[in-house]
Backbone as XML, in Angstrom:
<?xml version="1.0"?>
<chain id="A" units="angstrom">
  <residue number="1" name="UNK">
    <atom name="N" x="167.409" y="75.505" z="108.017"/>
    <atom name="CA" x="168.156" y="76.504" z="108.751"/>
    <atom name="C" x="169.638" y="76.424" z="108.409"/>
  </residue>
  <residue number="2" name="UNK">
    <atom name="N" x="170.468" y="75.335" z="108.518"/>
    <atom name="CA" x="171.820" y="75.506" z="109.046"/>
    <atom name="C" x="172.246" y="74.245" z="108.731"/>
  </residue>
  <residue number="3" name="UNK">
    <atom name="N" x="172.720" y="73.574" z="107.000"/>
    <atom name="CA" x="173.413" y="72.435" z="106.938"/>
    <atom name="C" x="174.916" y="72.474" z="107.758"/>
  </residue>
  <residue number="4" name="UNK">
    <atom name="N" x="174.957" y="70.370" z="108.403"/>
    <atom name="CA" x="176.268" y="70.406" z="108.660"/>
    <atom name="C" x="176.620" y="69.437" z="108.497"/>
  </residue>
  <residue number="5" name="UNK">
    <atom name="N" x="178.075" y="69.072" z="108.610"/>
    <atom name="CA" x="178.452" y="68.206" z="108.239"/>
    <atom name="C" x="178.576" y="66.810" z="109.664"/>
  </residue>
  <residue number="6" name="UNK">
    <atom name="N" x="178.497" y="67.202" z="110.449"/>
    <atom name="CA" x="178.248" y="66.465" z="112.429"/>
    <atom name="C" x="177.376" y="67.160" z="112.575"/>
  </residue>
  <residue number="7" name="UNK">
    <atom name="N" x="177.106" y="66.535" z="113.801"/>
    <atom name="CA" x="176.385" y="67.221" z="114.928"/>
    <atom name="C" x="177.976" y="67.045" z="115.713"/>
  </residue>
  <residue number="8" name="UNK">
    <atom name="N" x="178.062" y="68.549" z="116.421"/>
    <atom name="CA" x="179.194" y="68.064" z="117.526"/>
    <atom name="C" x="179.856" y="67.570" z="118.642"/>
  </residue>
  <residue number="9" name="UNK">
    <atom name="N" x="180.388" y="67.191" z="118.975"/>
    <atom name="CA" x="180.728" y="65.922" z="119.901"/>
    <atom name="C" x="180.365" y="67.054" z="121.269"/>
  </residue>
  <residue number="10" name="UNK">
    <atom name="N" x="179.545" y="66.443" z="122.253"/>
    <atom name="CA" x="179.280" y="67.622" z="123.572"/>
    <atom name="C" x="177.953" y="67.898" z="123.161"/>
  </residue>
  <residue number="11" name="UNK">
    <atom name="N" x="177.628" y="68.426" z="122.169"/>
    <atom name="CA" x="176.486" y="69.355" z="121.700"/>
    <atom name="C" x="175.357" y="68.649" z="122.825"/>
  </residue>
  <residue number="12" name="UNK">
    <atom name="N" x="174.855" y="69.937" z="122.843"/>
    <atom name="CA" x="173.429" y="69.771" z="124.121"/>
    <atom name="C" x="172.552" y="70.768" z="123.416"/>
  </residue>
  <residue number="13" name="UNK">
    <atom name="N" x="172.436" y="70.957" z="122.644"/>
    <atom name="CA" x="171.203" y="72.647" z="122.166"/>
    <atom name="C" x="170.606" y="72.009" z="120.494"/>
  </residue>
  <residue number="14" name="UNK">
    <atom name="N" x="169.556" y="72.482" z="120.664"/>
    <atom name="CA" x="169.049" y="72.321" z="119.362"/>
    <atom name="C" x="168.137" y="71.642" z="118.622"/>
  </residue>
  <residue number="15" name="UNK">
    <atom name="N" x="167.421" y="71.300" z="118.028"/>
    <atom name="CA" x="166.615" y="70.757" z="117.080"/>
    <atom name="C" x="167.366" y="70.047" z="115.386"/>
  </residue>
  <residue number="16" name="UNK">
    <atom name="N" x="167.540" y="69.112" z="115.259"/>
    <atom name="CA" x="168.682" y="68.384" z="114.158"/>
    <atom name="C" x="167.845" y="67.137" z="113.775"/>
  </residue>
  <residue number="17" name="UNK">
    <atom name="N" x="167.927" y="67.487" z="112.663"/>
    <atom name="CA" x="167.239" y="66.179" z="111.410"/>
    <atom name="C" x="168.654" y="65.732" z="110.719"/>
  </residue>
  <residue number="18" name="UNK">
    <atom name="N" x="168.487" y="64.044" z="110.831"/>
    <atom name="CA" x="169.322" y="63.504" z="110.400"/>
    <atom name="C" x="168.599" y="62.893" z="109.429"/>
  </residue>
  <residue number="19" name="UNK">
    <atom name="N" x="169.212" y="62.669" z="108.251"/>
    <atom name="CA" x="168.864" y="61.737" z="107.131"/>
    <atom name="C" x="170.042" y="60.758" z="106.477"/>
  </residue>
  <residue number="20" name="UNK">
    <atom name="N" x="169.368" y="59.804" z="106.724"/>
    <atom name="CA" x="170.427" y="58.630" z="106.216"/>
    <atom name="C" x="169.903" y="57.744" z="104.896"/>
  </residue>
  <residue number="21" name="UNK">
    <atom name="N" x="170.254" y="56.714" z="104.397"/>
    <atom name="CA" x="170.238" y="56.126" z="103.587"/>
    <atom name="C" x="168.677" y="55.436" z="103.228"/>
  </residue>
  <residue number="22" name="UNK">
    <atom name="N" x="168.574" y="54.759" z="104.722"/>
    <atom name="CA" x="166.888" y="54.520" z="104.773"/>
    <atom name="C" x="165.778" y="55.390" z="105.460"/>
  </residue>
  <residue number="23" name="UNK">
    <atom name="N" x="166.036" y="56.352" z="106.377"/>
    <atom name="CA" x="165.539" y="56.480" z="107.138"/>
    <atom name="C" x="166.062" y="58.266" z="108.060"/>
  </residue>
  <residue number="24" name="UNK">
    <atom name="N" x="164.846" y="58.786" z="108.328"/>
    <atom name="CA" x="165.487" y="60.530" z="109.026"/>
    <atom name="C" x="164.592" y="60.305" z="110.618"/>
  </residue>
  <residue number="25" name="UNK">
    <atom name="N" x="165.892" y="61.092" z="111.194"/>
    <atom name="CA" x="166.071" y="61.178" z="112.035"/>
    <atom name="C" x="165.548" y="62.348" z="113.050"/>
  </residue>
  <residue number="26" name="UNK">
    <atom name="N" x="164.471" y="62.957" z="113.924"/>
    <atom name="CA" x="164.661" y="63.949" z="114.682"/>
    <atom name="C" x="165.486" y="64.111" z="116.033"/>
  </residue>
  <residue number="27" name="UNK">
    <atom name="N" x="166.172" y="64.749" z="116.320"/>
    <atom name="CA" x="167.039" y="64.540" z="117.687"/>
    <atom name="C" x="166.523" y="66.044" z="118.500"/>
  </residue>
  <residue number="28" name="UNK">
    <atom name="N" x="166.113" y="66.207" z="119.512"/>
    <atom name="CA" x="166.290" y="67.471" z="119.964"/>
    <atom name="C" x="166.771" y="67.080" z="121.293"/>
  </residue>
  <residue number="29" name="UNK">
    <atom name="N" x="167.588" y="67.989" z="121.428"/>
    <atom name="CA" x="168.002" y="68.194" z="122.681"/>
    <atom name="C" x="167.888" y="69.185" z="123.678"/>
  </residue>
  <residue number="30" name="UNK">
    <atom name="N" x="167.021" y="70.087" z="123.394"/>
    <atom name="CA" x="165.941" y="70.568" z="124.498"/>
    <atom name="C" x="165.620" y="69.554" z="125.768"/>
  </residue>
  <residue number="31" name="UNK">
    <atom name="N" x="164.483" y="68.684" z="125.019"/>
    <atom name="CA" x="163.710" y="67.623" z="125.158"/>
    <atom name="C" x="164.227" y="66.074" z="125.512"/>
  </residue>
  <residue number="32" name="UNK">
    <atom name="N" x="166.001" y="66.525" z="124.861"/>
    <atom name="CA" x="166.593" y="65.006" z="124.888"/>
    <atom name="C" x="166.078" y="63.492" z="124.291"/>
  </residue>
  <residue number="33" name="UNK">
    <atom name="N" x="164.967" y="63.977" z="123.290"/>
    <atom name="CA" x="164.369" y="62.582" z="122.379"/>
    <atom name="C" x="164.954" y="62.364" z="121.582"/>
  </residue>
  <residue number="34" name="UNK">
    <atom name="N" x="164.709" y="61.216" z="120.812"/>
    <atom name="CA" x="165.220" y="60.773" z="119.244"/>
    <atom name="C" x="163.563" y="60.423" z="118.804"/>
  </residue>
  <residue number="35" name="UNK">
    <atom name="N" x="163.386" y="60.913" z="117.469"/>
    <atom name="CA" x="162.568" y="60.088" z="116.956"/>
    <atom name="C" x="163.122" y="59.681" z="115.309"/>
  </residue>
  <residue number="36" name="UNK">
    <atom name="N" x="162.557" y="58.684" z="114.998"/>
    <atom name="CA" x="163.073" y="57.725" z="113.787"/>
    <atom name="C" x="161.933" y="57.383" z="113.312"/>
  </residue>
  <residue number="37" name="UNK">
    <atom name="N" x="161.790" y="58.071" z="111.666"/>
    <atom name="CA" x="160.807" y="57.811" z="110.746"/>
    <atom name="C" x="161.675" y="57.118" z="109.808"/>
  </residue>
  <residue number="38" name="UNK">
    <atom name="N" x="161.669" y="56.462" z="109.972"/>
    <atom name="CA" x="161.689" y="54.803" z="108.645"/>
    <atom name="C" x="160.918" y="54.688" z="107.595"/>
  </residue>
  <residue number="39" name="UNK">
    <atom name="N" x="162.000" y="54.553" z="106.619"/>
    <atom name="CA" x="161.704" y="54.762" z="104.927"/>
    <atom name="C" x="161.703" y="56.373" z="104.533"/>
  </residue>
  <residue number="40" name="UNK">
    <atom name="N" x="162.332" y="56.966" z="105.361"/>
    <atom name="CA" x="162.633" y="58.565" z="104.651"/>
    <atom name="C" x="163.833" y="59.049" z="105.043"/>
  </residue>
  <residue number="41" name="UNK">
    <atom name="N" x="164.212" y="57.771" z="103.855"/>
    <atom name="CA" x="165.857" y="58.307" z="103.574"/>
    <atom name="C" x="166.088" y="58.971" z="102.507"/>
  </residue>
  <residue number="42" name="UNK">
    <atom name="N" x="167.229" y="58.480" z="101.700"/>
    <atom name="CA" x="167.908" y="59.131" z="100.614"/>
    <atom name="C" x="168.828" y="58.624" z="99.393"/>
  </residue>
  <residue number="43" name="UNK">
    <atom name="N" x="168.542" y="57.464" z="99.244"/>
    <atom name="CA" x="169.142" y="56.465" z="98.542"/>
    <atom name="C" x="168.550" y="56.201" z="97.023"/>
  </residue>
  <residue number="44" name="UNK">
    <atom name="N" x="168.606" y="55.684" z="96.097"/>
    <atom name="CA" x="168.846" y="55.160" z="94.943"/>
    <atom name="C" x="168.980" y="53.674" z="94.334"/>
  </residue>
  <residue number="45" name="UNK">
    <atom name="N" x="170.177" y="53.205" z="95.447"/>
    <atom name="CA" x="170.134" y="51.631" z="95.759"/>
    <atom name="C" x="169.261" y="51.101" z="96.442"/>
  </residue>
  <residue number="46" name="UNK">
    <atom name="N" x="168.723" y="49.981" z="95.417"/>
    <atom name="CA" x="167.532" y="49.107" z="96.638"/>
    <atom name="C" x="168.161" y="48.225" z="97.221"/>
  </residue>
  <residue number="47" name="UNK">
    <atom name="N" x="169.679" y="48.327" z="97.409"/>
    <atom name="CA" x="170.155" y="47.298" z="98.231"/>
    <atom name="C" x="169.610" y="47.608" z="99.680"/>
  </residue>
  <residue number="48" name="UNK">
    <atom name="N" x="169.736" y="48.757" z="100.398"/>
    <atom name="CA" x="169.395" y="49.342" z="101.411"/>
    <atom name="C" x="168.155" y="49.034" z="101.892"/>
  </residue>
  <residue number="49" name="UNK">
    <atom name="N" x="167.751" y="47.937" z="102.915"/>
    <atom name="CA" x="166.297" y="47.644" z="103.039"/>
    <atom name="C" x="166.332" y="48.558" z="104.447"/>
  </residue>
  <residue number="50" name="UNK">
    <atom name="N" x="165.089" y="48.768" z="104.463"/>
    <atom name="CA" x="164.477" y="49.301" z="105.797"/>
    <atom name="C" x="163.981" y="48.553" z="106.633"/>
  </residue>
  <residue number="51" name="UNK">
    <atom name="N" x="165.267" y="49.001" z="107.908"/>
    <atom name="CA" x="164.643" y="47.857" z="108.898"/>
    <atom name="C" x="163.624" y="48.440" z="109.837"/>
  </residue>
  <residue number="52" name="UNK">
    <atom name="N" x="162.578" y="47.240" z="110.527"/>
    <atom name="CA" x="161.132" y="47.864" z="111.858"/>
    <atom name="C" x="162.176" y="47.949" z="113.170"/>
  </residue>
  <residue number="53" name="UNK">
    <atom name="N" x="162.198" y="49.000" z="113.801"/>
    <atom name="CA" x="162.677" y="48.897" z="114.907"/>
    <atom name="C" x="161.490" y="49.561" z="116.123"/>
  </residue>
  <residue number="54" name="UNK">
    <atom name="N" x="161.840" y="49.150" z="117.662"/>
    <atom name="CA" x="160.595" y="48.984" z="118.635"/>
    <atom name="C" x="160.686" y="50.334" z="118.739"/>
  </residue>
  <residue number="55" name="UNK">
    <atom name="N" x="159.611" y="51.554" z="118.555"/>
    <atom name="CA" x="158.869" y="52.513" z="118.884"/>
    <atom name="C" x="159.571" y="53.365" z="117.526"/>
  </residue>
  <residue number="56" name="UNK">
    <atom name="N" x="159.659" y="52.860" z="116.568"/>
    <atom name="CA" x="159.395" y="53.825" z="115.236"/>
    <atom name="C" x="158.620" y="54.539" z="115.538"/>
  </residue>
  <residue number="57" name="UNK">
    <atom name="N" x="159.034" y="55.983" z="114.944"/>
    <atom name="CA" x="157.748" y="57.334" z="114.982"/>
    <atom name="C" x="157.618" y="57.422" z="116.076"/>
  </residue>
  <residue number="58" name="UNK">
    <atom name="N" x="158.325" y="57.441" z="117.426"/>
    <atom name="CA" x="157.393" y="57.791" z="118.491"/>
    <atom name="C" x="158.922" y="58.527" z="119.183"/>
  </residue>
  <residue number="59" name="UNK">
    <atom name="N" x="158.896" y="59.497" z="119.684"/>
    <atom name="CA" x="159.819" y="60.018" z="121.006"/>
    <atom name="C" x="160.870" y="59.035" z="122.185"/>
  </residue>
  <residue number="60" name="UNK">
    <atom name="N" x="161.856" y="58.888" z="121.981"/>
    <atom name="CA" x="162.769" y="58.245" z="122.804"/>
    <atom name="C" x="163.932" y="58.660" z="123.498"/>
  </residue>
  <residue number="61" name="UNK">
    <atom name="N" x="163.828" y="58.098" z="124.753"/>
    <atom name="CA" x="164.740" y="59.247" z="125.752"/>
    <atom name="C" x="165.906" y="59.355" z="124.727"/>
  </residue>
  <residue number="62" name="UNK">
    <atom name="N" x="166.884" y="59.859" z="124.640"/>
    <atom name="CA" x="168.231" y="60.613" z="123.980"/>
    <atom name="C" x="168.996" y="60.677" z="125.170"/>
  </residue>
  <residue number="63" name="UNK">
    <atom name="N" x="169.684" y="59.322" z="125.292"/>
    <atom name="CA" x="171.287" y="59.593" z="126.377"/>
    <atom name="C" x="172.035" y="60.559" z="125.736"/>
  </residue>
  <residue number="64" name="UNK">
    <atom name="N" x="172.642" y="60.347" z="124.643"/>
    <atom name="CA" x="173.819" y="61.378" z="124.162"/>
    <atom name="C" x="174.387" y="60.399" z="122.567"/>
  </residue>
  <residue number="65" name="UNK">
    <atom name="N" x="175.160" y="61.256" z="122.012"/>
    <atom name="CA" x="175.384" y="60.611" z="120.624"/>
    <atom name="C" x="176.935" y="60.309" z="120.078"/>
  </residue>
  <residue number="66" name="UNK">
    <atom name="N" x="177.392" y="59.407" z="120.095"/>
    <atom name="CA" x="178.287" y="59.256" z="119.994"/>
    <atom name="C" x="179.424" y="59.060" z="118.820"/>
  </residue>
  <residue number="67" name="UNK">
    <atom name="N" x="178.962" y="59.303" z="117.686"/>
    <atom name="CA" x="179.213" y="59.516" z="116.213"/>
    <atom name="C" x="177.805" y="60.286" z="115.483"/>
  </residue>
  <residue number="68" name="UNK">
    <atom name="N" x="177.823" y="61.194" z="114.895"/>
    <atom name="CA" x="176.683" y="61.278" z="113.643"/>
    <atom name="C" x="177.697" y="62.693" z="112.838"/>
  </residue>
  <residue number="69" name="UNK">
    <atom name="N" x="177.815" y="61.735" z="111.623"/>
    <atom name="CA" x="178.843" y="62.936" z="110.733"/>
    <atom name="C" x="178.172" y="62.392" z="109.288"/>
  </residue>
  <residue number="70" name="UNK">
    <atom name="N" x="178.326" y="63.049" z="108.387"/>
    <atom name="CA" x="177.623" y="62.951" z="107.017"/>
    <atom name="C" x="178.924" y="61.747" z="106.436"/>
  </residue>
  <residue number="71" name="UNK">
    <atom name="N" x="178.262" y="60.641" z="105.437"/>
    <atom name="CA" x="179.289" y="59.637" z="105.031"/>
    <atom name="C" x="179.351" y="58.271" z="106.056"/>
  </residue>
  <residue number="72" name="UNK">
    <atom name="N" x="179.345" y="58.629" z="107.402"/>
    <atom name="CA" x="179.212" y="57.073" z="107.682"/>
    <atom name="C" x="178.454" y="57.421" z="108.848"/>
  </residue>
  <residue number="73" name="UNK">
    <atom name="N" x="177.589" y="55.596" z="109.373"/>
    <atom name="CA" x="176.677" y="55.424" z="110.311"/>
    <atom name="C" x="176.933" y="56.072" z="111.809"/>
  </residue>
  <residue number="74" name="UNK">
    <atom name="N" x="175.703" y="56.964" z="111.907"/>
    <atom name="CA" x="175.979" y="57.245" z="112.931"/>
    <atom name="C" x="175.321" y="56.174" z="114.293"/>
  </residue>
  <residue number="75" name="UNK">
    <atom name="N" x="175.866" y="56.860" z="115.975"/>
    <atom name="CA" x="175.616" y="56.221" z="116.367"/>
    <atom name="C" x="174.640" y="56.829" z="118.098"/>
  </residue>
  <residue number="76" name="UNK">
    <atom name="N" x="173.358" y="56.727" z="117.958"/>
    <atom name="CA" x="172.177" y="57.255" z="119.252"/>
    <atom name="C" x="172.563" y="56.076" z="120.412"/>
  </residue>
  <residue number="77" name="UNK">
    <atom name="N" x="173.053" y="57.396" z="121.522"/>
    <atom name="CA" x="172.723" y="56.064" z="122.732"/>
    <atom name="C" x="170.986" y="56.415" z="123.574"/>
  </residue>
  <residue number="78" name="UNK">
    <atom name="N" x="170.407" y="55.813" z="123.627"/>
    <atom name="CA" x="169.040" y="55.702" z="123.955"/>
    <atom name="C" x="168.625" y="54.923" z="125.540"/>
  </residue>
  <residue number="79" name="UNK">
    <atom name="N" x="167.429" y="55.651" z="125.737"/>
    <atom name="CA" x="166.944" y="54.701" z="126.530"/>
    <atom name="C" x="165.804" y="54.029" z="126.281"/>
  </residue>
  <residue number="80" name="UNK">
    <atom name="N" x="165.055" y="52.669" z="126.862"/>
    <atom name="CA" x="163.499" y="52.063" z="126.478"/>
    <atom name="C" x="162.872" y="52.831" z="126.739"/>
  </residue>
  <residue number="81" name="UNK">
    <atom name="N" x="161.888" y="53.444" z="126.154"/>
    <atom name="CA" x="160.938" y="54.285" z="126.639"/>
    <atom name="C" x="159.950" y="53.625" z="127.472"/>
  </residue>
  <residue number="82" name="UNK">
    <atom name="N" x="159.971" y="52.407" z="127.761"/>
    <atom name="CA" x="158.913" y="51.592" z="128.210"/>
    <atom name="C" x="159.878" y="51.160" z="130.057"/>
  </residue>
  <residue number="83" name="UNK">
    <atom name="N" x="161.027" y="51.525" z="130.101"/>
    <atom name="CA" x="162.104" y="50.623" z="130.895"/>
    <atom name="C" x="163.090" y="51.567" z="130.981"/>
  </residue>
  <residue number="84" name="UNK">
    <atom name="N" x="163.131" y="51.977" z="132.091"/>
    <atom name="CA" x="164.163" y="53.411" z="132.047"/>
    <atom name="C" x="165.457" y="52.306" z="132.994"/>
  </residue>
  <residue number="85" name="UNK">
    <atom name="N" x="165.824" y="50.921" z="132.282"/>
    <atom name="CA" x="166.818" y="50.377" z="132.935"/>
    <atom name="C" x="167.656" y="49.917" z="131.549"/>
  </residue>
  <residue number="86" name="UNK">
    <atom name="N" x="167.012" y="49.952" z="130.580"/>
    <atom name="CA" x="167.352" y="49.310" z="129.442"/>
    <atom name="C" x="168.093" y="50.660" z="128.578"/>
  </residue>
  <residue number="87" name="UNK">
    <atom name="N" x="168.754" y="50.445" z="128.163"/>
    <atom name="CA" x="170.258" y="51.807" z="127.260"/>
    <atom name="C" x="170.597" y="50.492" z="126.207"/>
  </residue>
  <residue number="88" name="UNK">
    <atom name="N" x="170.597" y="51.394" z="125.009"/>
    <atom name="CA" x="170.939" y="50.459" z="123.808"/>
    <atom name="C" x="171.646" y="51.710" z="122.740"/>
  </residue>
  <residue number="89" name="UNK">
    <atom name="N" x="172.586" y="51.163" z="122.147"/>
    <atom name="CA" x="172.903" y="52.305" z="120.668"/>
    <atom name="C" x="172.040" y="51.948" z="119.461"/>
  </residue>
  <residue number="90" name="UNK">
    <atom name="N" x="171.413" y="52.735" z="118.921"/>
    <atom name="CA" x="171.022" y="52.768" z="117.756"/>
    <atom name="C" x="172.297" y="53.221" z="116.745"/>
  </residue>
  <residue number="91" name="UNK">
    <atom name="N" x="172.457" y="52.387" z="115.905"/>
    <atom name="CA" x="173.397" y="52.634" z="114.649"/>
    <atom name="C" x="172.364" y="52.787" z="113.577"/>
  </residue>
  <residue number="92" name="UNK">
    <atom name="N" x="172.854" y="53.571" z="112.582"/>
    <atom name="CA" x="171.858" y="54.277" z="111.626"/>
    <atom name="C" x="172.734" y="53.224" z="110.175"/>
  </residue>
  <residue number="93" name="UNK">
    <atom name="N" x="172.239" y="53.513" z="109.325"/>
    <atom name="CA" x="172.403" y="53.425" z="107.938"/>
    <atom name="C" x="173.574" y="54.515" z="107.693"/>
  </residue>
  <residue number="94" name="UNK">
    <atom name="N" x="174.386" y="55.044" z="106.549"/>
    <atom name="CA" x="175.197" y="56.131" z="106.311"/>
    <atom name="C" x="174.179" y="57.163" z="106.671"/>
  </residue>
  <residue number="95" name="UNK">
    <atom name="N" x="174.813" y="58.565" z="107.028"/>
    <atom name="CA" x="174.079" y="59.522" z="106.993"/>
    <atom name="C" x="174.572" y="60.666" z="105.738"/>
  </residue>
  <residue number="96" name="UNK">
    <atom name="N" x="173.236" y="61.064" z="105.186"/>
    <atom name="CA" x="173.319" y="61.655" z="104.267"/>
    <atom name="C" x="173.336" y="63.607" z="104.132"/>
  </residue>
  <residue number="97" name="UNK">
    <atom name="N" x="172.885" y="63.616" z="104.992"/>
    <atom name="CA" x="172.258" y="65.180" z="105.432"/>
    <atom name="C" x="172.255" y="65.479" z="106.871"/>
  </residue>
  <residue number="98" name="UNK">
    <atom name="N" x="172.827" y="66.143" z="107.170"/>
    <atom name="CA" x="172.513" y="67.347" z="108.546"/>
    <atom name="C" x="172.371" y="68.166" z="108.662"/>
  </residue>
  <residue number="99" name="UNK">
    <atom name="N" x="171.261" y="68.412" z="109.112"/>
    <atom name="CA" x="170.352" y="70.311" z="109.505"/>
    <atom name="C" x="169.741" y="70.753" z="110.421"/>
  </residue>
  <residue number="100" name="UNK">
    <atom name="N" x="170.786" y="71.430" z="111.371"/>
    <atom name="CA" x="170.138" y="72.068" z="112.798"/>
    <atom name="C" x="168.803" y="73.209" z="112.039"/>
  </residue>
  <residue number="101" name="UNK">
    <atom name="N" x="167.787" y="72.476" z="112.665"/>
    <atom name="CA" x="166.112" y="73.157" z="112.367"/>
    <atom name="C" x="165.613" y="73.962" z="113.075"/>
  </residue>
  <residue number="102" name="UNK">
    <atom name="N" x="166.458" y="74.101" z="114.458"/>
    <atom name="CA" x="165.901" y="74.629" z="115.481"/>
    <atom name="C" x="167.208" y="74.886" z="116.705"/>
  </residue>
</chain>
């Protein structure tokens, strides 16, 4: 649909695939999830390993986002999907691509 270079700071609307170095990203904020498919990034260097993190591939609450711009790591504040007491940031790898999908 719609390359960008952020997602913007506030933003509440939309459907946005992030792709980073190891690993892409779905964010919607309809729904307020993150999901994170690991190993579908965008890299060249095998320095970049892919790390397992707890509920890969699966839907996670989406507090709000507090960096994601193309060039450096962005940053998901989240909740446990298992523990609605637990809030953690996910920091990404560089991000390579942004495209509101929806």
């Amino acid at each position: 649909m719609a390359r960008a270079l952020e997602i913007p700071d506030g933003n509440s609307e939309g459907v946005w695939t992030v792709v980073t170095r190891t690993s892409t990203y779905i964010l919607d904020f309809g729904e307020m999830t993150l999901l994170r498919a690991p190993g579908v990034g965008r890299t060249d260097d095998h320095r970049w390993e892919v790390s397992e993190l707890r509920r890969d591939s699966e839907d996670i609450p989406l507090l709000g986002v507090k960096n994601c711009r193309v060039g450096v790591p962005a940053q998901f504040w989240v909740r446990a999907a298992d523990d609605p007491e637990v809030r953690t940031w996910r920091v990404t790898t560089p991000v390579v691509e942004i495209e509101r999908i929806g």
